[in-house]
BALOBA-1460 file (C-alpha; in Angstrom, 3 decimals):
// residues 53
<rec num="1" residu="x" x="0.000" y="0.000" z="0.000"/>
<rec num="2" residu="x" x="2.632" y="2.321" z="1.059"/>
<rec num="3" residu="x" x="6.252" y="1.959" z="1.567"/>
<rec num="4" residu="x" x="8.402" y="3.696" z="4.330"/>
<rec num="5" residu="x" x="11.451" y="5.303" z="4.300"/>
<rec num="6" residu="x" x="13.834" y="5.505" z="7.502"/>
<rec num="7" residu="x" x="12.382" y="8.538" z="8.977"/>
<rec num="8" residu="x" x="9.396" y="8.609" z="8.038"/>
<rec num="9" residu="x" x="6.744" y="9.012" z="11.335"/>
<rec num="10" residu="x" x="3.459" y="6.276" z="11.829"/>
<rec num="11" residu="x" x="1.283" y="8.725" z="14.027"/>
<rec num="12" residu="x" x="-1.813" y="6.921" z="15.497"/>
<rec num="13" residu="x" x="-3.991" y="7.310" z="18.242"/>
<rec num="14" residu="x" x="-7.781" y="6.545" z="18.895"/>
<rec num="15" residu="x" x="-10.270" y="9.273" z="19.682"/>
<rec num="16" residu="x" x="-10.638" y="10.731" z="23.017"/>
<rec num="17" residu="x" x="-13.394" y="8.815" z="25.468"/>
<rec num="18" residu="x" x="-11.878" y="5.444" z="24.817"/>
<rec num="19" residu="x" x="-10.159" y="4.631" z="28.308"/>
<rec num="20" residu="x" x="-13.392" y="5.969" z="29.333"/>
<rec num="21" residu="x" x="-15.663" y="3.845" z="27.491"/>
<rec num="22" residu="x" x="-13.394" y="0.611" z="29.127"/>
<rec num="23" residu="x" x="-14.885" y="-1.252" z="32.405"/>
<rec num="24" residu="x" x="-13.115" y="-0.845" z="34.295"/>
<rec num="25" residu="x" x="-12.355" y="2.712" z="32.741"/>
<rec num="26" residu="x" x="-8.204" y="2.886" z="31.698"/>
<rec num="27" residu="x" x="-6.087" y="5.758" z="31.385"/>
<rec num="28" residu="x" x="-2.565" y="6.255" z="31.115"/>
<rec num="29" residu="x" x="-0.881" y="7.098" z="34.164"/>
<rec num="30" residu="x" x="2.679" y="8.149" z="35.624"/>
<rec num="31" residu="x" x="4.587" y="5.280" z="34.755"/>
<rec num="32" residu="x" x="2.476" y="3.027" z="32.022"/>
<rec num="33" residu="x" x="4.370" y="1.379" z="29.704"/>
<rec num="34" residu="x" x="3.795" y="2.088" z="25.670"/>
<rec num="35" residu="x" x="4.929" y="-0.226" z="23.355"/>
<rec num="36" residu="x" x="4.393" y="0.834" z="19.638"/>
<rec num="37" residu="x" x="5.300" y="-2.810" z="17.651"/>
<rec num="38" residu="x" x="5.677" y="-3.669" z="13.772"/>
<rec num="39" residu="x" x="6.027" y="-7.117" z="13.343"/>
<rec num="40" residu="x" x="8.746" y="-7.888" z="10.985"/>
<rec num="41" residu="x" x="10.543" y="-4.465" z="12.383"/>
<rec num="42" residu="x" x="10.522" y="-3.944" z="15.984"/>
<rec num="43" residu="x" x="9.274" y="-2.383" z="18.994"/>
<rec num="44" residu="x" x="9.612" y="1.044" z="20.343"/>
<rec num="45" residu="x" x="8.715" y="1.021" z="24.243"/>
<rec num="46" residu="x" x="7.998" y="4.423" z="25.709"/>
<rec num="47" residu="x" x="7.529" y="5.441" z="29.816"/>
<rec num="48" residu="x" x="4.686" y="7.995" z="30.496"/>
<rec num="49" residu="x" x="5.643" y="10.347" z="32.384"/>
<rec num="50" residu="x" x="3.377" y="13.196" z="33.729"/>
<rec num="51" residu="x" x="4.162" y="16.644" z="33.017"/>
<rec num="52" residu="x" x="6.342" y="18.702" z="35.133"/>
<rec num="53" residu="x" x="5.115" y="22.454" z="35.726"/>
């Protein structure tokens, strides 16, 4: 369908309310784990943190 180039960015996401919609409800807190995984590629794993003001 399409064919990436190093560098080129996957952006995806799901629209807001879905954690919400969830029983029981999940959000991403301090500390969850991401993983973003392409089979065939790899695996980037990410740490959310919560924003320092």
């Amino acid at each position: 369908m399409i064919t990436l180039a190093p560098g080129d960015v996957i952006a995806t996401g799901t629209p807001g309310g879905v954690g919400h919609a969830c029983t029981p409800a999940r959000y991403l807190r301090d500390g969850s784990l991401l993983v973003t995984r392409i089979e065939g590629i790899g695996e980037c794993r990410n740490v959310c943190r919560r924003e320092q003001r």
